[in-house]
RODO-2510 file (C-alpha; in nm, 4 decimals, decimal comma):
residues 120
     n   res          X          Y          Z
     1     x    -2,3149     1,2745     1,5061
     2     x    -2,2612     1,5452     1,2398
     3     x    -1,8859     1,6382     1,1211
     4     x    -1,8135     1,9309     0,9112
     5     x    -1,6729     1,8500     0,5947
     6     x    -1,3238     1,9779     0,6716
     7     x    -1,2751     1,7972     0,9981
     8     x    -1,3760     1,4889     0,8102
     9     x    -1,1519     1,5752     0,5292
    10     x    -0,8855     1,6490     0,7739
    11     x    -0,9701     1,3091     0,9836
    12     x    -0,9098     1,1256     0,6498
    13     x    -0,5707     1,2597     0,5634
    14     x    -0,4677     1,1572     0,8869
    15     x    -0,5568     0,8312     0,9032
    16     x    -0,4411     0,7697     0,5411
    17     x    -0,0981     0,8528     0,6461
    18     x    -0,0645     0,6632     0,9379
    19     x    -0,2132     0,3805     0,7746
    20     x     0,0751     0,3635     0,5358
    21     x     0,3783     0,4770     0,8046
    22     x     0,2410     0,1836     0,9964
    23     x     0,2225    -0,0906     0,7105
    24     x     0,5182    -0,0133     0,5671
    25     x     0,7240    -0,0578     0,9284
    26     x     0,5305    -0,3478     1,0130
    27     x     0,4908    -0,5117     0,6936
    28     x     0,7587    -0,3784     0,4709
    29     x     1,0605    -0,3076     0,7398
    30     x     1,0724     0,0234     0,6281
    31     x     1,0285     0,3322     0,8649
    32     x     0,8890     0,5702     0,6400
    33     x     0,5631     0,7119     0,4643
    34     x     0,6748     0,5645     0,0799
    35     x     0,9290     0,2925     0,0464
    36     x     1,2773     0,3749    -0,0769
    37     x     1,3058     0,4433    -0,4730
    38     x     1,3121     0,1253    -0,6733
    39     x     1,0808    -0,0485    -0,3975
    40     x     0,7332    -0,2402    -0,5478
    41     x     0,5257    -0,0012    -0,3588
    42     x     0,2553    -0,2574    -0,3828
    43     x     0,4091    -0,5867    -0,2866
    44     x     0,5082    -0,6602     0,0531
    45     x     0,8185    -0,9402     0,1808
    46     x     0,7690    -1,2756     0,2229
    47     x     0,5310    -1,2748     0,5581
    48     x     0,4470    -1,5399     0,7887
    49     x     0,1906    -1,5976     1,0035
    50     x    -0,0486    -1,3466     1,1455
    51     x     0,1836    -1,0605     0,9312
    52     x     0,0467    -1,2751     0,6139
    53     x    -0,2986    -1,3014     0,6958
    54     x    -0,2844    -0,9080     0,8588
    55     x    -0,1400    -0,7785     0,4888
    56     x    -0,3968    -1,0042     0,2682
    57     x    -0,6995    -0,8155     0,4865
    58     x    -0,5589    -0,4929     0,4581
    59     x    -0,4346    -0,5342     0,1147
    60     x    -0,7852    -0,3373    -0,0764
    61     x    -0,7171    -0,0715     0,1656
    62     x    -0,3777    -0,0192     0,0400
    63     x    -0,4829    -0,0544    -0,3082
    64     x    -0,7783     0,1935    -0,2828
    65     x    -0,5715     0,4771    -0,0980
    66     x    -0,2560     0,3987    -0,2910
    67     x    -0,3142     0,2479    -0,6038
    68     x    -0,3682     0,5929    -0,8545
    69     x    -0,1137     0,7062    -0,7093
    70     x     0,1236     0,4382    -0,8443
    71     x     0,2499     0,6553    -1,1538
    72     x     0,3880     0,9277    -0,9535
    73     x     0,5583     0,6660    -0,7463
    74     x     0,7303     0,5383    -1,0618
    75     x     0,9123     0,8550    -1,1280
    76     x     1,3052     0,8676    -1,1137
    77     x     1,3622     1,0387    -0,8241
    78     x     1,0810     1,2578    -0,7422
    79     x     1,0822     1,5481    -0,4605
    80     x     0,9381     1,3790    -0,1313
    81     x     0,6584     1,6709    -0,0926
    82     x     0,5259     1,6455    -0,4204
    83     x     0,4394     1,2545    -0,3452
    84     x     0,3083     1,3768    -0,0082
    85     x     0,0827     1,6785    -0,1632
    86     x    -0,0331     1,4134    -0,4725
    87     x    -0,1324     1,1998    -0,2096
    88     x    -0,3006     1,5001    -0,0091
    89     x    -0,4782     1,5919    -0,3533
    90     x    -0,6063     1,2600    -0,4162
    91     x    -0,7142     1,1743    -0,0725
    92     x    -0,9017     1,4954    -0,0375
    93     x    -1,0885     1,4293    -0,3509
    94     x    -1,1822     1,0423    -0,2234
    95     x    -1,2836     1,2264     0,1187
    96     x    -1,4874     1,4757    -0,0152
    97     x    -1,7149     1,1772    -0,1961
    98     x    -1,6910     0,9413     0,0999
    99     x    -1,8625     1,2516     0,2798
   100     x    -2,1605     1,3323     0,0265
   101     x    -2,1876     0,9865    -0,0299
   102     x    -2,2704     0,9599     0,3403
   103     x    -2,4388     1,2546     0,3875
   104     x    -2,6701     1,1449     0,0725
   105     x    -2,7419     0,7850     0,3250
   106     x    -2,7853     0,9651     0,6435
   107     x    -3,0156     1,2005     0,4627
   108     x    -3,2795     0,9242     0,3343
   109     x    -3,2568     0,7631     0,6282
   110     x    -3,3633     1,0491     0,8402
   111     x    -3,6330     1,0997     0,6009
   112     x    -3,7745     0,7851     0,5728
   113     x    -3,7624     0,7668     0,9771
   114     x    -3,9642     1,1021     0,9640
   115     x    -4,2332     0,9815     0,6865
   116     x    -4,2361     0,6793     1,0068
   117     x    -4,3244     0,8785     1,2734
   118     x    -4,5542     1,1132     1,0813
   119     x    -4,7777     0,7748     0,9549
   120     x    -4,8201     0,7187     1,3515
***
């Protein structure tokens, strides 16, 4: 299955949102993309159970799509678009190497498959 760059890059930015609208109202009680100002954007309340054990897995995941992003989240009072079009920026830029990066595997596979079937 090949995806165009921009539908992949547009997949991404999806799913990065949602990911955080959904762990912050499951794990942080907080219906929203960002937690309120003054909130650890990082830490989560004191969880038990399967909401522990969810939030330690998905933890790297949070820190990997949210973690640069921490400085602008440390500002006063900043404009609620400009954290949503940092994120954007930042996302886009992780997409756009997730993509070559797989691109670059699929290619070497399909060559070594093809230097495979031409040895036969």
């Amino acid at each position: 299955m090949k995806t165009s760059r921009k539908k992949f890059v547009l997949l991404f930015l999806l799913a990065g949102f949602v990911f955080l609208f959904l762990y912050n109202v499951i794990f942080l009680s907080d219906v929203g993309l960002l937690p309120a100002s003054g909130a650890s954007f990082l830490s989560t309340e004191s969880l038990t159970g399967w909401k522990s054990i969810v939030a330690t897995i998905l933890y790297p995941v949070k820190i990997v799509l949210a973690g640069p992003m921490l400085p602008l989240l440390n500002l006063p009072d900043p404009p609620p678009p400009f954290l949503v079009i940092g994120f954007a920026i930042y996302w886009t830029i992780l997409a756009l190497v997730i993509h070559y990066f797989i691109g670059k595997v699929r290619r070497g596979y399909q060559v070594n498959k093809s230097e495979k079937f031409n040895q036969r």
